[in-house]
PDB file of N, CA, C and O in Angstrom:
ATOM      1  N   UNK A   1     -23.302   8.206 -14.110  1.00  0.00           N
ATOM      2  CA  UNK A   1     -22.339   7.434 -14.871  1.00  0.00           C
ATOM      3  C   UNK A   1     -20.974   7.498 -14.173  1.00  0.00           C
ATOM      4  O   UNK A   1     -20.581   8.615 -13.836  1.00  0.00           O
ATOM      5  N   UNK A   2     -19.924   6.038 -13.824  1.00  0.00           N
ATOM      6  CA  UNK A   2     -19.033   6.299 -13.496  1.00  0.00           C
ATOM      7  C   UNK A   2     -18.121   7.384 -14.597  1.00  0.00           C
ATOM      8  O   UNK A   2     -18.314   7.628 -15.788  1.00  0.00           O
ATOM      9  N   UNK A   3     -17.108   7.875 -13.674  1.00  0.00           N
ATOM     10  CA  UNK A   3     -15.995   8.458 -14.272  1.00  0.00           C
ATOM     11  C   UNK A   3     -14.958   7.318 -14.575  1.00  0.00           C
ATOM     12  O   UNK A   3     -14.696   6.401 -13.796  1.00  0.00           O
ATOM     13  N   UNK A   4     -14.479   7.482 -15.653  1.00  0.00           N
ATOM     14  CA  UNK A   4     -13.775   6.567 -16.439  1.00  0.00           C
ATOM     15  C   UNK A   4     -11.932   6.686 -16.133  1.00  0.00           C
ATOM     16  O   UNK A   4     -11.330   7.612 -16.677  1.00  0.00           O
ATOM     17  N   UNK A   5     -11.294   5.858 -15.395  1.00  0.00           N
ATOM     18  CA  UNK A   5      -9.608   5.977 -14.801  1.00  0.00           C
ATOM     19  C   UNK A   5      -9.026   5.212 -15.325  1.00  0.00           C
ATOM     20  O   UNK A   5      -9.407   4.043 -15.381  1.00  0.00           O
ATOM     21  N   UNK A   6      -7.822   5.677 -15.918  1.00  0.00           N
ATOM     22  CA  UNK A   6      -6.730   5.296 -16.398  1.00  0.00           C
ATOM     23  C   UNK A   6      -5.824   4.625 -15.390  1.00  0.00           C
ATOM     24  O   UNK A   6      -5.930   4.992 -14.219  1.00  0.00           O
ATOM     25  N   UNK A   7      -4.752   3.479 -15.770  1.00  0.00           N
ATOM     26  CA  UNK A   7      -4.085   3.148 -15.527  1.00  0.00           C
ATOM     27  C   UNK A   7      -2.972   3.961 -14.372  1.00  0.00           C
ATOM     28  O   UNK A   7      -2.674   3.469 -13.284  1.00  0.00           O
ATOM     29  N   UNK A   8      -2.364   5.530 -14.979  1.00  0.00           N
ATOM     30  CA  UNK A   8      -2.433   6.302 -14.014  1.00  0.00           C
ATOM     31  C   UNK A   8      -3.197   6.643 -12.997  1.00  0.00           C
ATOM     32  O   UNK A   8      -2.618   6.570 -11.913  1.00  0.00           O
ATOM     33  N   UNK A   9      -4.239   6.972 -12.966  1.00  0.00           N
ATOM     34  CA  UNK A   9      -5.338   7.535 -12.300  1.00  0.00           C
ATOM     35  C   UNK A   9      -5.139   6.375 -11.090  1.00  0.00           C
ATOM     36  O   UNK A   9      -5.311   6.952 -10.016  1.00  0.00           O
ATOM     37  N   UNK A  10      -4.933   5.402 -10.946  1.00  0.00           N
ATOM     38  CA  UNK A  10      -5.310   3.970 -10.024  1.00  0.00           C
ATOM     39  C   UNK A  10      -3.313   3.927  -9.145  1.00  0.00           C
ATOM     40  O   UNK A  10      -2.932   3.641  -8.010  1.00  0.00           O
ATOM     41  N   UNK A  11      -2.817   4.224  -9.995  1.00  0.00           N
ATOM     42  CA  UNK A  11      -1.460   4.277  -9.438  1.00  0.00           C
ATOM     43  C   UNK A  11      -1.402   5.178  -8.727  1.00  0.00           C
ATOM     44  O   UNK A  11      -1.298   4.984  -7.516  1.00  0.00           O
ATOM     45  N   UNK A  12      -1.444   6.286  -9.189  1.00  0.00           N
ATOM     46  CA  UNK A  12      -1.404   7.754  -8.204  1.00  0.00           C
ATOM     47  C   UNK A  12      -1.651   7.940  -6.585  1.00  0.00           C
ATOM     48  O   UNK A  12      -0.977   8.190  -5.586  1.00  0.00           O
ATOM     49  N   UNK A  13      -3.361   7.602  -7.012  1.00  0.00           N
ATOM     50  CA  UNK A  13      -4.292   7.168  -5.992  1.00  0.00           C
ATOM     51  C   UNK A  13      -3.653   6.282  -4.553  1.00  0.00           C
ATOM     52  O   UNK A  13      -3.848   6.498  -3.357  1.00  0.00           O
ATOM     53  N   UNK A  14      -2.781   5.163  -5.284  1.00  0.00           N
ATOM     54  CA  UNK A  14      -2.189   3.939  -4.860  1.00  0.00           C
ATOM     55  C   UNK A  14      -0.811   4.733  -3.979  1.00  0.00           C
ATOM     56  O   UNK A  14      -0.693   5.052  -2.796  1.00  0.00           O
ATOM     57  N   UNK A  15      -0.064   4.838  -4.933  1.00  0.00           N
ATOM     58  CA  UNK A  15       1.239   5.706  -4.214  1.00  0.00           C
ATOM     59  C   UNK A  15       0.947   6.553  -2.951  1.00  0.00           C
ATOM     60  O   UNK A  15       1.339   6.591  -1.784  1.00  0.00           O
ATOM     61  N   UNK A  16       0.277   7.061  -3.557  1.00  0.00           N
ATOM     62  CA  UNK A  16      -0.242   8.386  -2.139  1.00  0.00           C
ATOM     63  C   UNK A  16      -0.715   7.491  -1.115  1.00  0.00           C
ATOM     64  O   UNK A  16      -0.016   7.590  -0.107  1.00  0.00           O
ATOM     65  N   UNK A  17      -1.655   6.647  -1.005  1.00  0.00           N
ATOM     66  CA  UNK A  17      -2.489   5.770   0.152  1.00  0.00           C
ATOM     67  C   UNK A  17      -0.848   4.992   0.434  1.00  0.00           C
ATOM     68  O   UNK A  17      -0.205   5.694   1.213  1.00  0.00           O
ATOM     69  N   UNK A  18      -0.276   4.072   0.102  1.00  0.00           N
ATOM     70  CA  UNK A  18       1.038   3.511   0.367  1.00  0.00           C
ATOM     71  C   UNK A  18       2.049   4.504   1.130  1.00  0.00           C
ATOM     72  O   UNK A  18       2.769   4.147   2.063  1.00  0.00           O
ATOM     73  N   UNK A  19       1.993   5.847   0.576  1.00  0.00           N
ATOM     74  CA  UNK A  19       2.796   6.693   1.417  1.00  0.00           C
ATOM     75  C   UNK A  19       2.796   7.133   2.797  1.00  0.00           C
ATOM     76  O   UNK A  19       3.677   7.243   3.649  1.00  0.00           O
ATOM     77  N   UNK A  20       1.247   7.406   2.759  1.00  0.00           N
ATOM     78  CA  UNK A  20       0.488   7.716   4.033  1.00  0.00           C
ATOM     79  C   UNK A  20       0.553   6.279   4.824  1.00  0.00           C
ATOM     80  O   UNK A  20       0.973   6.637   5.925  1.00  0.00           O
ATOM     81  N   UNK A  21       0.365   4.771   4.896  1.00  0.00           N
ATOM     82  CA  UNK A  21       0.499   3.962   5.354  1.00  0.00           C
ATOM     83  C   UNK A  21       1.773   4.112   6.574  1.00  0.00           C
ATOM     84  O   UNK A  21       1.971   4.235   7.782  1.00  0.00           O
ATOM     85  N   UNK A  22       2.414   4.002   5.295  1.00  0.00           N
ATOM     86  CA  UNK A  22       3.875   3.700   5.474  1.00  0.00           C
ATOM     87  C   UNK A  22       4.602   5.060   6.501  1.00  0.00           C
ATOM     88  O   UNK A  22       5.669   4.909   7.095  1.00  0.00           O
ATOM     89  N   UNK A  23       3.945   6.101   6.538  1.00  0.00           N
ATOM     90  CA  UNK A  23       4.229   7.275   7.059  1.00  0.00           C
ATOM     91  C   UNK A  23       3.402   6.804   8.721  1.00  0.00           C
ATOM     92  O   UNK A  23       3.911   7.263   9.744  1.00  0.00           O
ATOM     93  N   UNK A  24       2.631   6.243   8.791  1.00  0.00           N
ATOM     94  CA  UNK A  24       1.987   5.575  10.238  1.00  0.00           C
ATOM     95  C   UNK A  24       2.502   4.394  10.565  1.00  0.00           C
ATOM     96  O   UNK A  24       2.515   4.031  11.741  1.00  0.00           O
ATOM     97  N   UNK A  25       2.995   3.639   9.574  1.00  0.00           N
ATOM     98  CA  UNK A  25       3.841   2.554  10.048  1.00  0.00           C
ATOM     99  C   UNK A  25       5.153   3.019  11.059  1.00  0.00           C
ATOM    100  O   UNK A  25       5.288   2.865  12.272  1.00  0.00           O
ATOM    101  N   UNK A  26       6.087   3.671  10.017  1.00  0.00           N
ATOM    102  CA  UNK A  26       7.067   4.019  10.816  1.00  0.00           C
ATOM    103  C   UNK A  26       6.791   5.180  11.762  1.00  0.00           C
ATOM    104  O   UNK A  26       7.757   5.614  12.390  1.00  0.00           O
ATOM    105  N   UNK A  27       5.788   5.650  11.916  1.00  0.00           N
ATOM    106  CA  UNK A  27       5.855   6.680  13.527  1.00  0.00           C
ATOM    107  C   UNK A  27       4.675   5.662  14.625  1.00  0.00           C
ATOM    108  O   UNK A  27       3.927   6.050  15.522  1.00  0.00           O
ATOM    109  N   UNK A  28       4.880   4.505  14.173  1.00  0.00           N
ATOM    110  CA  UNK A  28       4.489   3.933  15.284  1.00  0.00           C
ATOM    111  C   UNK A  28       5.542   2.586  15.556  1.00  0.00           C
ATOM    112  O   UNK A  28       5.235   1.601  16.227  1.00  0.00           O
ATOM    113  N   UNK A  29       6.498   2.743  15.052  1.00  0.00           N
ATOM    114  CA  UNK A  29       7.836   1.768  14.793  1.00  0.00           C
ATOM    115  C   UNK A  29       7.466   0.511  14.652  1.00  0.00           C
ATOM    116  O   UNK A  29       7.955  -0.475  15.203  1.00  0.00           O
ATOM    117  N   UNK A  30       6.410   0.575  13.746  1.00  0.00           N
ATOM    118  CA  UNK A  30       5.885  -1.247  13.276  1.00  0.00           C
ATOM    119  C   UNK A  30       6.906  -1.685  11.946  1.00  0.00           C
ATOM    120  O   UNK A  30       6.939  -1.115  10.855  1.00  0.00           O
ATOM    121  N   UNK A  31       7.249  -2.183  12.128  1.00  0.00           N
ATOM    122  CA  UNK A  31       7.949  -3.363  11.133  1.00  0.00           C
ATOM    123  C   UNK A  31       6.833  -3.880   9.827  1.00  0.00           C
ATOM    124  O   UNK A  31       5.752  -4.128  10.362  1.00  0.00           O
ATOM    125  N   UNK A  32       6.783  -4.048   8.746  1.00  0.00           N
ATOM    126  CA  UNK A  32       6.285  -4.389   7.695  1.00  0.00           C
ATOM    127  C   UNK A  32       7.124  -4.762   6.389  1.00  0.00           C
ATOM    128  O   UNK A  32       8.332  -4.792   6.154  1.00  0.00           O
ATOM    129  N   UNK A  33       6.137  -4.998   5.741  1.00  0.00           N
ATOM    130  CA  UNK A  33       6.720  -5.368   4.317  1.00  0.00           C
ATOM    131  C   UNK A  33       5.274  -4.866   3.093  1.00  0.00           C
ATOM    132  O   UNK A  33       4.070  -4.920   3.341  1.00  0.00           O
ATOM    133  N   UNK A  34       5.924  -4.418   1.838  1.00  0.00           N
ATOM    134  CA  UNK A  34       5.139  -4.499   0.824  1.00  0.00           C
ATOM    135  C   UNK A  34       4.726  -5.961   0.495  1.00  0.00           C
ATOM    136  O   UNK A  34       5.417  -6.925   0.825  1.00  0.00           O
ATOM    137  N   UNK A  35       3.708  -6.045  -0.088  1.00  0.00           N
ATOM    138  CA  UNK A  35       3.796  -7.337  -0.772  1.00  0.00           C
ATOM    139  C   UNK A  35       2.463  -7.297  -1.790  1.00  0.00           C
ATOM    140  O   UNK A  35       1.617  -6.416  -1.939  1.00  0.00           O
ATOM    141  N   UNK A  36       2.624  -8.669  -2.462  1.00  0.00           N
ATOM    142  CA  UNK A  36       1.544  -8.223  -3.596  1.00  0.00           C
ATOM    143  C   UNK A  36       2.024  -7.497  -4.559  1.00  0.00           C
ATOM    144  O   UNK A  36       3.194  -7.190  -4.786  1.00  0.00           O
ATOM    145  N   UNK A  37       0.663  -7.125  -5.354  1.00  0.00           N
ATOM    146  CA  UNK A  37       1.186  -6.711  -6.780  1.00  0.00           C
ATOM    147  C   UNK A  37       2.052  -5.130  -6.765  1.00  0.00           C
ATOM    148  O   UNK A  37       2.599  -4.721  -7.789  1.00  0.00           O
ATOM    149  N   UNK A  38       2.065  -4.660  -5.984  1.00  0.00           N
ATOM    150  CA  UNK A  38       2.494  -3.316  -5.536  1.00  0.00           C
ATOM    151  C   UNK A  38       4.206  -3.557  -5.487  1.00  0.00           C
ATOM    152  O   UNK A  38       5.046  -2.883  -6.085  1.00  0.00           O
ATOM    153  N   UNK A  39       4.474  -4.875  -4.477  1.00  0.00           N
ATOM    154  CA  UNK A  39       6.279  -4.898  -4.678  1.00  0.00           C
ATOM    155  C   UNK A  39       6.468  -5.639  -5.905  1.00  0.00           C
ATOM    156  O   UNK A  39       7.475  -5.338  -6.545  1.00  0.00           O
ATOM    157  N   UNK A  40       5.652  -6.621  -6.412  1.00  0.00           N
ATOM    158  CA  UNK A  40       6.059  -7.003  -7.934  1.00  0.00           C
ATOM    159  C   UNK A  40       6.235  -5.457  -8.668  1.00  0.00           C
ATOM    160  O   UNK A  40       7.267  -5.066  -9.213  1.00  0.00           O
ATOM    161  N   UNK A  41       5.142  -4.795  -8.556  1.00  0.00           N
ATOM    162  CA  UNK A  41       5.544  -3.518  -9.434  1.00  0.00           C
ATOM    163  C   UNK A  41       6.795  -2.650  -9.324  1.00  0.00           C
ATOM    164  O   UNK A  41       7.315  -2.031 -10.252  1.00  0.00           O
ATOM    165  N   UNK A  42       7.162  -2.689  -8.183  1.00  0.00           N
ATOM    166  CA  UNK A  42       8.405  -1.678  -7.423  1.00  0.00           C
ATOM    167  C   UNK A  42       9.493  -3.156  -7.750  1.00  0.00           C
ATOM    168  O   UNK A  42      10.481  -2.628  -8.263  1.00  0.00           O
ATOM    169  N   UNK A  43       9.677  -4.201  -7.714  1.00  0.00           N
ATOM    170  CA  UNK A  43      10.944  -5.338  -7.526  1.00  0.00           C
ATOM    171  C   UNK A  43      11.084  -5.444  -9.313  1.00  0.00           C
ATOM    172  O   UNK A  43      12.191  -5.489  -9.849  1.00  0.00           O
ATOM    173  N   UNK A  44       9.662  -5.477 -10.181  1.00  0.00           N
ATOM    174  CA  UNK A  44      10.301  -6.293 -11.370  1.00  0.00           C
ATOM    175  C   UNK A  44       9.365  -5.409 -12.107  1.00  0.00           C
ATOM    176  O   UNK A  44       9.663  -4.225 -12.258  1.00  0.00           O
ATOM    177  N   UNK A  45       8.487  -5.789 -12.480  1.00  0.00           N
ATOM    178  CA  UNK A  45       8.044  -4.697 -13.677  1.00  0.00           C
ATOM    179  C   UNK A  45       6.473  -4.399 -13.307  1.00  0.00           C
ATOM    180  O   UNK A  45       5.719  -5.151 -12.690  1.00  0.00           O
ATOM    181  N   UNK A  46       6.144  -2.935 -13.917  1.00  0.00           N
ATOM    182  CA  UNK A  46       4.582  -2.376 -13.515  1.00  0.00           C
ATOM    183  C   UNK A  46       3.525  -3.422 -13.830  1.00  0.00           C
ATOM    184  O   UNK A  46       3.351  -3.953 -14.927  1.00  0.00           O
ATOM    185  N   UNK A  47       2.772  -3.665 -12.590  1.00  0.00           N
ATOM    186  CA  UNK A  47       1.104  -4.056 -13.548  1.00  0.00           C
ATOM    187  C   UNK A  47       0.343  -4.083 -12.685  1.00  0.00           C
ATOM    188  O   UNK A  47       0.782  -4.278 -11.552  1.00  0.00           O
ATOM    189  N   UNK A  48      -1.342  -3.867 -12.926  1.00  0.00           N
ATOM    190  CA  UNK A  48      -1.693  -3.109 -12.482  1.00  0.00           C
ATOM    191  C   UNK A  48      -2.773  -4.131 -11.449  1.00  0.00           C
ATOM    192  O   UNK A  48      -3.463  -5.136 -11.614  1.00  0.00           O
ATOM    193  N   UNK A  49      -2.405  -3.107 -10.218  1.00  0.00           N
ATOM    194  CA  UNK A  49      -3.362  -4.306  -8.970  1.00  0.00           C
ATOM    195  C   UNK A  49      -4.429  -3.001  -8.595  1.00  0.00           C
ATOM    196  O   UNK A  49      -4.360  -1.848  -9.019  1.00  0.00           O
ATOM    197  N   UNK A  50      -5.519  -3.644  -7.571  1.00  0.00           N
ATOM    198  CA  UNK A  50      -6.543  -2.951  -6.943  1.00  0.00           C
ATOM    199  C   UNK A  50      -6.080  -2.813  -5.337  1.00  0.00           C
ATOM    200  O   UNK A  50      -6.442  -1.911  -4.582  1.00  0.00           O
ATOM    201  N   UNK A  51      -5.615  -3.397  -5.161  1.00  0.00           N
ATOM    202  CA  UNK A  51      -5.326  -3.426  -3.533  1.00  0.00           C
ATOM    203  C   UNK A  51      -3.692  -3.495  -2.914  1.00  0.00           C
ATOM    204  O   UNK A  51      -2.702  -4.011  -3.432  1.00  0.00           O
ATOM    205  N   UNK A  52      -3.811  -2.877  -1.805  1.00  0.00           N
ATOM    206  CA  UNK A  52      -2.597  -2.597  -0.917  1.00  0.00           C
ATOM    207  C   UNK A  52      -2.131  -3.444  -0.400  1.00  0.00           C
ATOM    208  O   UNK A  52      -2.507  -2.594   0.408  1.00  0.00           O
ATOM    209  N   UNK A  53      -1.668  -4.295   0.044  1.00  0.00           N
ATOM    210  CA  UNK A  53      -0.672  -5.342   0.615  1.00  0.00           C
ATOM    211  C   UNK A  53       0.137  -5.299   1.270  1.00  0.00           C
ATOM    212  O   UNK A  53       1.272  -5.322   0.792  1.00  0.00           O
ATOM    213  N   UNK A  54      -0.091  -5.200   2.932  1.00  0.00           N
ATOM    214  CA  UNK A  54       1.060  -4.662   4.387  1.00  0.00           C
ATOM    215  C   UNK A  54       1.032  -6.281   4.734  1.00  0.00           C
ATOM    216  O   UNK A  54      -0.027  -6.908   4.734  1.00  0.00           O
ATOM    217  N   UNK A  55       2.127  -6.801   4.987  1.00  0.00           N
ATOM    218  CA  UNK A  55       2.593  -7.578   6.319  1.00  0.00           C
ATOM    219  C   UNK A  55       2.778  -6.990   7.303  1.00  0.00           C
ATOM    220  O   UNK A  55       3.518  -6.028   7.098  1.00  0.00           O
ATOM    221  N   UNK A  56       2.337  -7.128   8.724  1.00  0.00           N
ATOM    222  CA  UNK A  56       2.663  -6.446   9.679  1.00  0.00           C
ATOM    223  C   UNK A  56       2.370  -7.912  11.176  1.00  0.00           C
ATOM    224  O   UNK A  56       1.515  -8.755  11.447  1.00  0.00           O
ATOM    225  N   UNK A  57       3.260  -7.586  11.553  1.00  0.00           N
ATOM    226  CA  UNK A  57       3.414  -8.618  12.835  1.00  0.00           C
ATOM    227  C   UNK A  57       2.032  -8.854  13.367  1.00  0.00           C
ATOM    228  O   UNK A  57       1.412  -7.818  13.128  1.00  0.00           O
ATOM    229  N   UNK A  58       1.302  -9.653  13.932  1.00  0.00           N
ATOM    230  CA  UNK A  58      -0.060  -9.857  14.609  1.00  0.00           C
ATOM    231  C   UNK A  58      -0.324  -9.174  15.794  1.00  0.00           C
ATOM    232  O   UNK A  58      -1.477  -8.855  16.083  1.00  0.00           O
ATOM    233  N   UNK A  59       0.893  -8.845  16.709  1.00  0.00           N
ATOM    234  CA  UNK A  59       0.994  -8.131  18.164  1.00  0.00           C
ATOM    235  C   UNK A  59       0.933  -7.019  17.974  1.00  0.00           C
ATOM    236  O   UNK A  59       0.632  -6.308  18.934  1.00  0.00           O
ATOM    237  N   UNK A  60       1.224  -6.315  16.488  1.00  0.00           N
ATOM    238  CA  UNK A  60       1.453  -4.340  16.380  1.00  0.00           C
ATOM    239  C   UNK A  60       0.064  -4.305  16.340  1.00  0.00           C
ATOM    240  O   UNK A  60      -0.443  -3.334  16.904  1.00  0.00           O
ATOM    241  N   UNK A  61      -1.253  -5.722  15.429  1.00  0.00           N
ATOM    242  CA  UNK A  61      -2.532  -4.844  14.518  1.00  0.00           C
ATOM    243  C   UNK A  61      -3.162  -4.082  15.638  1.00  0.00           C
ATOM    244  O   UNK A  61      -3.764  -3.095  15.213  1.00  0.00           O
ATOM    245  N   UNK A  62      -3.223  -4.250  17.139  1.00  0.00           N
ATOM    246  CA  UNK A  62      -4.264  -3.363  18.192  1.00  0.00           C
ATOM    247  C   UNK A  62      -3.385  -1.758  17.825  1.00  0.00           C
ATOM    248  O   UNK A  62      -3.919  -0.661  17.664  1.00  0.00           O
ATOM    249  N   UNK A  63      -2.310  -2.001  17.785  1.00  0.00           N
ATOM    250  CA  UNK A  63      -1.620  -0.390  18.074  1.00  0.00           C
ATOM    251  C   UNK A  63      -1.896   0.581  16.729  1.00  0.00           C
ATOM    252  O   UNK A  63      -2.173   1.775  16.618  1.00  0.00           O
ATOM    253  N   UNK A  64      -1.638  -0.755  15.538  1.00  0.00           N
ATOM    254  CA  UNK A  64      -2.332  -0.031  14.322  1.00  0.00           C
ATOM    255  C   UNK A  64      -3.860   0.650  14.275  1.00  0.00           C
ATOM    256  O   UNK A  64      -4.076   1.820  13.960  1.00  0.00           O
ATOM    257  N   UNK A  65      -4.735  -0.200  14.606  1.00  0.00           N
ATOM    258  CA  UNK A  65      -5.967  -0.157  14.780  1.00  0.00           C
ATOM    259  C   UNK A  65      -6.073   1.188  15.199  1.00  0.00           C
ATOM    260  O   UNK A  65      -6.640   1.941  14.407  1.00  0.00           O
ATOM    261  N   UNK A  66      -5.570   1.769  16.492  1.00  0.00           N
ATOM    262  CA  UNK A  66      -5.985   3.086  16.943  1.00  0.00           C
ATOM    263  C   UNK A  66      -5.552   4.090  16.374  1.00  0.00           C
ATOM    264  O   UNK A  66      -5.898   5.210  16.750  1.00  0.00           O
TER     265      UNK A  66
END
């Protein structure tokens, strides 16, 4: 039987993976943006998404990749 997650439980999860991103973004000096339901949540008010949302230039994705 799944285990049953709260609204927290999915944010948490979220923050931490966004942190860590964002912590490889900038030590590889790629330029990005939030986007999606994640900067609606951070620009105007909480609600609740499944997925992460990076803009990142097309020339960084090989450097990301590794």
């Amino acid at each position: 039987m799944a285990e049953l997650k709260f609204f927290w439980d999915y944010m948490t999860e979220h923050v931490d993976r966004i942190r860590r991103v964002v912590e490889l973004l900038a030590r590889l000096r790629v330029t990005y943006a939030l986007i999606g339901g994640h900067a609606v949540s951070f620009h105007a008010r909480p609600r609740l998404t499944v997925d992460i949302d990076f803009l990142v230039a097309m020339q960084r994705i090989s450097a990301i990749e590794k």
